[in-house]
C-alpha positions in Angstrom: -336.7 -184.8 -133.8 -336.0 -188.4 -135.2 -332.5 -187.7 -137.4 -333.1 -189.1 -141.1 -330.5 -191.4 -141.6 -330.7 -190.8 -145.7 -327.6 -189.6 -146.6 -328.6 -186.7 -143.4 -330.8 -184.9 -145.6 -333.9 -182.5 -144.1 -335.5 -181.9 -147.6 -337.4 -184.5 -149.0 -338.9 -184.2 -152.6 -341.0 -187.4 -152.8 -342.2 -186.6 -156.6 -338.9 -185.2 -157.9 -339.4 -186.3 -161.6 -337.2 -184.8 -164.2 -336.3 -181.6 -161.3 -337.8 -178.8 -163.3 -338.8 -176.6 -160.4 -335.3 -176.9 -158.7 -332.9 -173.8 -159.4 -330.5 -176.6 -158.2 -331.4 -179.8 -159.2 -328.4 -181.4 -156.9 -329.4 -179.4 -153.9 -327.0 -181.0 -150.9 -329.8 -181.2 -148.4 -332.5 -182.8 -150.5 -333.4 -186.6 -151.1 -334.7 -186.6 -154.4 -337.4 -189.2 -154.9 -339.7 -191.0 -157.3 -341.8 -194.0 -157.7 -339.4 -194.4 -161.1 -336.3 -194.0 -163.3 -335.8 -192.9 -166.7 -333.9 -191.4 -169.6 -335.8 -190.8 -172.5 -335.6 -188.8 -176.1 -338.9 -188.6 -178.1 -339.5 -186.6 -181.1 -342.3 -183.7 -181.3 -345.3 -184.8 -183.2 -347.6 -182.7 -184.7 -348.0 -179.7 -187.3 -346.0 -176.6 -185.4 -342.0 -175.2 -186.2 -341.1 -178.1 -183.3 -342.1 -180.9 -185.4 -339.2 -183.8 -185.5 -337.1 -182.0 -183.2 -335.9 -184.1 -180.0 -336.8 -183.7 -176.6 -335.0 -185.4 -173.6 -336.4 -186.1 -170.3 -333.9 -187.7 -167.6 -335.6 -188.7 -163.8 -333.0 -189.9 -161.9 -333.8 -189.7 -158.9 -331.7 -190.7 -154.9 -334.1 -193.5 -153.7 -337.0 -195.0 -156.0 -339.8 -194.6 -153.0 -344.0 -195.0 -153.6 -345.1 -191.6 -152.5 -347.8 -193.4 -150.7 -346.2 -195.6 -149.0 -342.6 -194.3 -148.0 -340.0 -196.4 -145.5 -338.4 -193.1 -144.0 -338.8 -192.6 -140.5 -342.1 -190.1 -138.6 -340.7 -186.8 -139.0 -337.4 -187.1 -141.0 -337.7 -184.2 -142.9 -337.8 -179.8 -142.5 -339.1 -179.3 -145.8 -341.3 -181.5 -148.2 -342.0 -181.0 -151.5 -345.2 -182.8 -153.0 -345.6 -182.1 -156.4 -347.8 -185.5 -157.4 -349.1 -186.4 -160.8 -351.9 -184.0 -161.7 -353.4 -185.3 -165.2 -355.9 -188.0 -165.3 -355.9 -189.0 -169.2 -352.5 -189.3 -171.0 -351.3 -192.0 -173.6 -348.6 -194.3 -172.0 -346.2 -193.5 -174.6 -347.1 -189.7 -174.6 -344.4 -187.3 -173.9 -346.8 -185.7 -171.5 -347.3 -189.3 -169.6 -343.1 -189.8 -169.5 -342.4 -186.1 -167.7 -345.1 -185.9 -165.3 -346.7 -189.2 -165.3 -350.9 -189.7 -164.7 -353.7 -190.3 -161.8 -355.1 -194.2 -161.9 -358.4 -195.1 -161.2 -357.6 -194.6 -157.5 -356.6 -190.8 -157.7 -358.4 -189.8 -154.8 -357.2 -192.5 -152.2 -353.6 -192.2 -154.1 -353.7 -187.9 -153.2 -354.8 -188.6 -149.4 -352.0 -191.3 -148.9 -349.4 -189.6 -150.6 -350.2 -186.1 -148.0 -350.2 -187.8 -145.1 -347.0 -189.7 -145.8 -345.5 -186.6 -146.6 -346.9 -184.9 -142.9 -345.7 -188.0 -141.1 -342.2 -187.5 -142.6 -342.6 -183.8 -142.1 -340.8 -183.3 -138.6 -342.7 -180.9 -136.0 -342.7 -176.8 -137.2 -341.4 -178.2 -140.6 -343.1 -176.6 -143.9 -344.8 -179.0 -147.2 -344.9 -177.1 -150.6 -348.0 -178.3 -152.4 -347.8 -177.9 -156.3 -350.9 -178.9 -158.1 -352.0 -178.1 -161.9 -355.6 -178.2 -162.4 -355.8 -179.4 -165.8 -357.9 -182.5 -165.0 -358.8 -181.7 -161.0 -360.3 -178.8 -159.3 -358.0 -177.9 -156.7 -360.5 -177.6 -154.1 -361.5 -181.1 -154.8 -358.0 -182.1 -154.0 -357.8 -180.3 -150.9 -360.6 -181.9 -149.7 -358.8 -185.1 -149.5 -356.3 -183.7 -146.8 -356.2 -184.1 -143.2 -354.8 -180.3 -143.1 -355.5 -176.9 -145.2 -353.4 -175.0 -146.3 -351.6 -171.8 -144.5 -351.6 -169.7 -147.8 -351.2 -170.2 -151.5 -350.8 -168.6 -155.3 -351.5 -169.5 -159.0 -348.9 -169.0 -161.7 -348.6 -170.1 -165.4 -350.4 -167.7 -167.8 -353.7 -169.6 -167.2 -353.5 -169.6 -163.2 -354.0 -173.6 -163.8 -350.9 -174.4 -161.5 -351.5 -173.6 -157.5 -348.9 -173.0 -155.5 -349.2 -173.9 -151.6 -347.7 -173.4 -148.1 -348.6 -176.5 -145.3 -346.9 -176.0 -141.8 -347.0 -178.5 -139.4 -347.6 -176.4 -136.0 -348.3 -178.8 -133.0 -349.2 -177.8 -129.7 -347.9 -177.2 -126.6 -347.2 -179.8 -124.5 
């Protein structure tokens, strides 16, 4: 296995955002990553109990890497996490847009980069957690951008919307 010379982490999270799935947001053995940096505090619109109350997002994240297009070395990493943007229409100012970003015009080519730079990075027998929230895309539409299906899955949320999945990369024998 080629060692990753990034701080000698062997957990990659190449879409890390603001952390929210992370029990431990500062895990030691994960390179947190995103294609941006932020803090910011917006106030809720609308006509609910949340109106004018604030809301703070902070991504901070390690390195500031393009998931499509990352400078770590073929199979750097035990564990990926690839949680990309999901939702193809949101306002640029929208808090929705500033916590988990949108899909261009390029979506598709965008999804099939970003998976196989997370399997290259992905060392031999190492696992990649898919997340994916099918607000705007069918997740079988997605999947059908990658070179590699998908060993088992599971929806949460309380509309099933968000899929859950489990990639390993098995090679053969020599």
């Amino acid at each position: 296995m080629s060692q990753n010379k990034e701080e000698g982490k062997i957990i990659l999270d190449a879409t890390c955002g603001s952390r929210m799935m992370w029990f431990n947001k500062d895990h030691p053995a994960t390179l947190f990553c995103d294609n941006r940096e932020m803090e910011k505090t917006l106030i809720w619109e609308g006509k609910n109990e949340r109106k004018g109350q604030k809301r703070y997002l902070e991504i901070t994240p390690d390195k500031i890497v393009d998931f499509r297009k990352m400078d770590f070395p073929d199979k750097s990493f035990k564990l990926v996490v690839f949680d990309p943007p999901h939702i193809k229409h949101a306002g640029k100012k929208s808090w929705l847009y500033a916590k988990y970003g949108a899909l261009g015009d390029t979506w598709q080519q965008d999804l099939q980069k970003g998976f196989s730079e997370c399997w290259r990075v992905l060392d031999d027998y190492g696992v990649l957690i898919f997340k994916w929230n099918e607000e705007s895309i069918n997740t079988a539409e997605v999947l059908k951008l990658f070179s590699q299906k998908p060993l088992f899955g599971h929806p949460t949320s309380k509309h099933g919307k968000t899929k859950w999945m489990c990639f390993m990369k098995i090679t053969p024998n020599p």
